[in-house]
GUTOR-136934 format. One line per field, with one value per residue (C-alpha): residue in three letters; x, y, z; residue number from 1. Coordinates in Angstrom, 3 decimals, m for minus. Example, Ala and Ser with C-alpha at 12.3 -4.5 7.8 and 13.67 -1.06 7.14 Angstrom:
rest [ALA_SER]
X [12.300_13.670]
Y [m4.500_m1.060]
Z [7.800_7.140]
nr [1_2]
% end
This chain:
rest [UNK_UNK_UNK_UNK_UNK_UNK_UNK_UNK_UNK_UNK_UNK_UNK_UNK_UNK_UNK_UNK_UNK_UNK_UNK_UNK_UNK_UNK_UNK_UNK_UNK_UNK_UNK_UNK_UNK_UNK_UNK_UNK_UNK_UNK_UNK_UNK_UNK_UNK_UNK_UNK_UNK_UNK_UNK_UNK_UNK_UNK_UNK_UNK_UNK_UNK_UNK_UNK_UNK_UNK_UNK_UNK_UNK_UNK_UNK_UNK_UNK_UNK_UNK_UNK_UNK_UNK_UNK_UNK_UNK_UNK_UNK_UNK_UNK_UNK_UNK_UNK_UNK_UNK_UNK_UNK_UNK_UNK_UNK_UNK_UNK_UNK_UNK_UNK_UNK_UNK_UNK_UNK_UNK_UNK_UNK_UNK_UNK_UNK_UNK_UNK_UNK_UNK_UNK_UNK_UNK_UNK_UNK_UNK_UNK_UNK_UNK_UNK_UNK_UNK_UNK_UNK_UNK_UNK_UNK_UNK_UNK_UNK_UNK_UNK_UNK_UNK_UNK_UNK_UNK_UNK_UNK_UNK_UNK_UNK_UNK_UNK_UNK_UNK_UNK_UNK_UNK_UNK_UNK_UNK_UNK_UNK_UNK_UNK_UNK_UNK_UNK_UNK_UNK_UNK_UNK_UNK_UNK_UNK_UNK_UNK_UNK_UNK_UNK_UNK_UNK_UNK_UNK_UNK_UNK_UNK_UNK_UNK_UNK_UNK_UNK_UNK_UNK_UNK_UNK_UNK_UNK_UNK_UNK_UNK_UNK_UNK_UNK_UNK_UNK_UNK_UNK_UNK_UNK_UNK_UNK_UNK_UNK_UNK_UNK_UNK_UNK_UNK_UNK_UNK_UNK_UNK_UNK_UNK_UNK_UNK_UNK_UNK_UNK_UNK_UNK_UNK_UNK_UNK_UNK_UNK_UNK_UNK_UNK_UNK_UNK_UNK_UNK_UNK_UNK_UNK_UNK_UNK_UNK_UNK_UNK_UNK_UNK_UNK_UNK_UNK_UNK_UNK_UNK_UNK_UNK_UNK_UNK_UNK]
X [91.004_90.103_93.139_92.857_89.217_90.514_92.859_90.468_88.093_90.660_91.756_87.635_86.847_90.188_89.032_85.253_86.424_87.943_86.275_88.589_90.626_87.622_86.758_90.178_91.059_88.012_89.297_91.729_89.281_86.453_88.831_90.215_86.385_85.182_88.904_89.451_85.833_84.653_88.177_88.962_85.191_84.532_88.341_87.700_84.474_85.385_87.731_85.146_85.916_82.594_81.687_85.002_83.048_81.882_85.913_87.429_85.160_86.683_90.442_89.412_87.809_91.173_93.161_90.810_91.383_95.337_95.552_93.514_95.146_98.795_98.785_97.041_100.323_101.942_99.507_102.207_105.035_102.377_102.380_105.816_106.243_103.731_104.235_101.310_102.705_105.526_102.633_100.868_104.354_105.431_101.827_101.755_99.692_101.718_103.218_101.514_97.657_98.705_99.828_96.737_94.116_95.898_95.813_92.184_91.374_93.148_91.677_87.868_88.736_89.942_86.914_84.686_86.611_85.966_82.473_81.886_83.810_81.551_78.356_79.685_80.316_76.305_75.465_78.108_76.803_77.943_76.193_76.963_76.348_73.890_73.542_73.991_78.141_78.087_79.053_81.908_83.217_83.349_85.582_88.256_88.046_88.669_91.652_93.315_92.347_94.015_96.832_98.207_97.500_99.674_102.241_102.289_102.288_105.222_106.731_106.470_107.944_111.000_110.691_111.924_110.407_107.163_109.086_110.749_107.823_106.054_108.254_109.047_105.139_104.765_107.123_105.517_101.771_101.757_103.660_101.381_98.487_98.849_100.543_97.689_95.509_93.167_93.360_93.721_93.278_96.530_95.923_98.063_100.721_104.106_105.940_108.356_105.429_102.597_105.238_105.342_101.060_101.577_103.526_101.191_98.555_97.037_96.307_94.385_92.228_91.603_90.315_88.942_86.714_86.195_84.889_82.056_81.165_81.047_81.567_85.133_88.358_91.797_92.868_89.620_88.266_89.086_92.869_92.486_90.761_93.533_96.405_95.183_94.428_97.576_99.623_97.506_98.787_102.321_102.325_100.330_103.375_105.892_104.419_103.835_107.663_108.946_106.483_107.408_111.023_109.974_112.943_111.543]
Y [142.425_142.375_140.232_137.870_137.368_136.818_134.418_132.188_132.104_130.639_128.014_127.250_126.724_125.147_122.426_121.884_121.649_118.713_116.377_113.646_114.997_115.573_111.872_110.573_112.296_110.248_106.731_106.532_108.051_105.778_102.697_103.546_103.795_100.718_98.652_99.922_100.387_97.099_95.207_95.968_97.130_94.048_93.922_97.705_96.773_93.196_95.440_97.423_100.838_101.039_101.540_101.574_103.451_106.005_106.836_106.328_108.584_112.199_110.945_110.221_113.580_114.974_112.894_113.646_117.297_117.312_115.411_117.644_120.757_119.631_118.558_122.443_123.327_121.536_124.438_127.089_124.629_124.362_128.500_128.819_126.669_128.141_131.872_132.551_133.230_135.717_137.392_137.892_138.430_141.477_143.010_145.463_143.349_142.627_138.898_138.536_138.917_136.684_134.138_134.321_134.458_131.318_129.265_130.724_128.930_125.436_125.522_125.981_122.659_120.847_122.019_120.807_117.573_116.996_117.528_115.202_112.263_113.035_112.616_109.574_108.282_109.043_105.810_103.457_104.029_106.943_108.796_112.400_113.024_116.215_118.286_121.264_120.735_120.452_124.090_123.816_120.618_122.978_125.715_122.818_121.728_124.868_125.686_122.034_123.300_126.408_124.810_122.798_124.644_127.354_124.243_122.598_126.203_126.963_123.861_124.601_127.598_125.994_123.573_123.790_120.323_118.600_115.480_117.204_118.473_114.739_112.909_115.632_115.649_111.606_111.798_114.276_113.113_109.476_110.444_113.409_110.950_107.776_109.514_111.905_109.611_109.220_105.867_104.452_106.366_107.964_107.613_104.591_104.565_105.030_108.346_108.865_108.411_110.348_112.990_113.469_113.837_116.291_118.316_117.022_119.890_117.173_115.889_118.831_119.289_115.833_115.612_118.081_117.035_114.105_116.168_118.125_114.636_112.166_113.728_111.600_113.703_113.076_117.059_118.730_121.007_124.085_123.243_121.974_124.931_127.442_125.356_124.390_128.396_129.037_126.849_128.311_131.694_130.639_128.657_131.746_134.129_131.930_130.847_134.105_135.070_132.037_132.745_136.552_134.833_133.349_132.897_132.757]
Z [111.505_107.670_106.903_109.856_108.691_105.004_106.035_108.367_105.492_102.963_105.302_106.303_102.056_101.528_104.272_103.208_99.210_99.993_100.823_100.619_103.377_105.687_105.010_105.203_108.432_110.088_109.132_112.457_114.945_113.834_113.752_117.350_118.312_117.144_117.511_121.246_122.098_120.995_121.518_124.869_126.217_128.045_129.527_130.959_132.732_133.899_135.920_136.985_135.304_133.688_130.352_127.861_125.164_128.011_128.418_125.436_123.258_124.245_123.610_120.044_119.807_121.240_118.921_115.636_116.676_117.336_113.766_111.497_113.502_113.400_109.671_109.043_109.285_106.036_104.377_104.597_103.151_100.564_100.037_100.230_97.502_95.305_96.473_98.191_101.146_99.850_98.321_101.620_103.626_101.117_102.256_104.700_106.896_109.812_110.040_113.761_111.584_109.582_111.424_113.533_110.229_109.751_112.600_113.617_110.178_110.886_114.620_112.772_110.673_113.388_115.485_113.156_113.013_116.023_115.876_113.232_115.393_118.854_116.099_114.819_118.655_119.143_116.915_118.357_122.062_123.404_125.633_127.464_130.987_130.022_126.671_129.092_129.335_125.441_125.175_127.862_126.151_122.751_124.816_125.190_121.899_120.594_122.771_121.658_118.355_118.496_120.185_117.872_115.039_116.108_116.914_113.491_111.789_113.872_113.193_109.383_109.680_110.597_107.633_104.138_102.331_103.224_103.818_106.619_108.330_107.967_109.593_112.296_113.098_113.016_115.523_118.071_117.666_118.533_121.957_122.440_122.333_123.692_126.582_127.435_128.763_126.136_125.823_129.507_133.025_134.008_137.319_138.255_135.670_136.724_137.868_135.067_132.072_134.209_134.814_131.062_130.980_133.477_131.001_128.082_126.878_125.052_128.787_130.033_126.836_126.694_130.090_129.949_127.390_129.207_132.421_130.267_128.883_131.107_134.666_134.551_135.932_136.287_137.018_137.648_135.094_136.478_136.259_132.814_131.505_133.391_132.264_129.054_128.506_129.581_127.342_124.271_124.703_125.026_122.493_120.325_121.422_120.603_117.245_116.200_116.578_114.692_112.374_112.242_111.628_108.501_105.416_101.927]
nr [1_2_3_4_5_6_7_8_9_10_11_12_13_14_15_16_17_18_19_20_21_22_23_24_25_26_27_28_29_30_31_32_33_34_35_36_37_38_39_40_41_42_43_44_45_46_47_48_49_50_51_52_53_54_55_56_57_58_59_60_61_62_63_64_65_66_67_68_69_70_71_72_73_74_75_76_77_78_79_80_81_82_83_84_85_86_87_88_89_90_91_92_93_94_95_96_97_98_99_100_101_102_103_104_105_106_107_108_109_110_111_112_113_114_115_116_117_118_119_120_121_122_123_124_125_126_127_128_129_130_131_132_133_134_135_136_137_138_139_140_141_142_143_144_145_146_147_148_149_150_151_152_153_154_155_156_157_158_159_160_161_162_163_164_165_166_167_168_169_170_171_172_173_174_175_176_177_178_179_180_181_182_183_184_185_186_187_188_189_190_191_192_193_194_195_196_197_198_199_200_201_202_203_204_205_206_207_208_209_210_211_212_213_214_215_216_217_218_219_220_221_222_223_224_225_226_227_228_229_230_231_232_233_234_235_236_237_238_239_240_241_242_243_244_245_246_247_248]
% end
C-alpha cells in the first residue's frame, strides 16, 4: 500500500506543478462550452429540447476528464526514457502496485479536471438539478477517471516513442467522444452509430453524469453505474497484465 500511495502522490504534485498543463487542458472544454452552448443553444430549444447549456455541460466534463486521463498515460513513455520507471520496475514492489499507484494518480488529475470545468460551467449558466446528487455525479467521474487512465497507461505500455502513442490516442478520443452522446441525445440516431455508444464506456459515464445533474437519462443510472463499474475493472485487469508485460 506504501508504494501505491508513493506513486499516486508523484503523479498528484507532478499535475498541480504545472500549471501550464492544468490551464492548457481547459482551453477545449471551455471553447466547446461557450462554441456549442452559445452556437447551437437557441437551435436545441427551438426544437424543444430545453436548455442546450442544461445538456451539454456533463459531456464536457466527460470529455475534460477522458483528455487529462488518457494523455496521463504519455507519463510512463516519459519514465522509460529517463529511467524512472526501470528504477521502480527492478524494485521488489510488484508491477500490479505499481501500475495501480499510477493510474490512481492520473484518475485524481483528471478528477480534479473535471471539477474545475463543472465550476467554470456555474458562471456561464449552468445549473444542477440539486447539490444533493453532487456526490453521485463525483462516483462517475471517478470511474471515467480511472477508466481511461488505466487505458492510456496501457496503451503506453505498448509504445516505444511519444510520437507513437500521440497519434494512436488522437485517434481513439475524438470517436470515443463525439460518439458518446455528449454532444447530442443518442436517442434517435441511427442503429449502426448508437450500436457503437452502446459499446462506448464514455456513454455510460457520461450519462451518467448527466443523470446526477440534470435528471436527463438515456440508460438509467443504475445501468450506467453497473456497466460503467464493470468496464473499470476489466479494463484494471487487463491493464495491469500489459503493464506487468512491460519491455525496457
Amino acid at each position: 500500500m506504501k508504494a501505491i500511495y508513493i506513486l499516486w502522490l508523484r503523479q498528484v504534485k507532478r499535475y498541480y506543478r504545472s500549471p501550464e498543463r492544468i490551464i492548457g487542458l481547459l482551453g477545449q472544454p471551455i471553447l466547446f462550452l461557450i462554441a456549442f452552448g452559445y452556437g447551437f443553444g437557441p437551435i436545441y430549444k427551438a426544437a424543444g429540447q430545453g436548455n442546450y447549456i442544461q445538456f451539454l455541460v456533463p459531456g464536457i466534463i466527460g470529455m475534460s476528464v477522458l483528455v487529462t486521463a488518457v494523455i496521463s498515460g504519455i507519463e510512463v513513455l516519459w519514465d522509460k526514457q529517463f529511467g524512472f520507471l526501470k528504477e521502480t520496475l527492478v524494485s521488489p514492489v510488484p508491477r500490479i502496485n505499481i501500475m495501480i499507484g499510477r493510474t490512481l494518480g492520473g484518475a485524481t488529475a483528471a478528477t480534479i479536471q473535471g471539477i474545475i470545468v463543472f465550476i467554470i460551467a456555474l458562471f456561464i449558466g449552468f445549473k444542477p438539478y440539486t447539490l444533493s446528487f453532487l456526490p453521485a455525479a463525483l462516483i462517475f467521474v471517478i470511474l471515467v477517471a480511472i477508466f481511461f487512465t488505466a487505458l492510456g497507461t496501457a496503451i503506453a505500455s505498448l509504445m516505444k516513442d511519444m510520437q507513437g502513442f500521440q497519434l494512436i490516442v488522437n485517434f481513439l478520443m475524438m470517436p470515443i467522444f463525439f460518439l458518446s452522446g455528449a454532444l447530442f441525445p443518442i436517442n434517435n440516431i441511427p442503429g449502426d452509430i448508437k450500436i457503437v455508444t452502446v459499446f462506448n464506456p464514455l456513454s455510460y459515464g457520461i450519462d451518467g453524469i448527466r443523470d446526477t445533474l440534470t435528471r436527463i437519462t438515456t440508460f438509467g443510472v443504475v445501468n450506467d453505474f453497473y456497466i460503467l463499474f464493470f468496464m473499470t475493472v476489466m479494463i484494471l485487469i487487463i491493464g495491469s497484465f500489459i503493464f506487468s508485460k512491460i519491455q525496457i
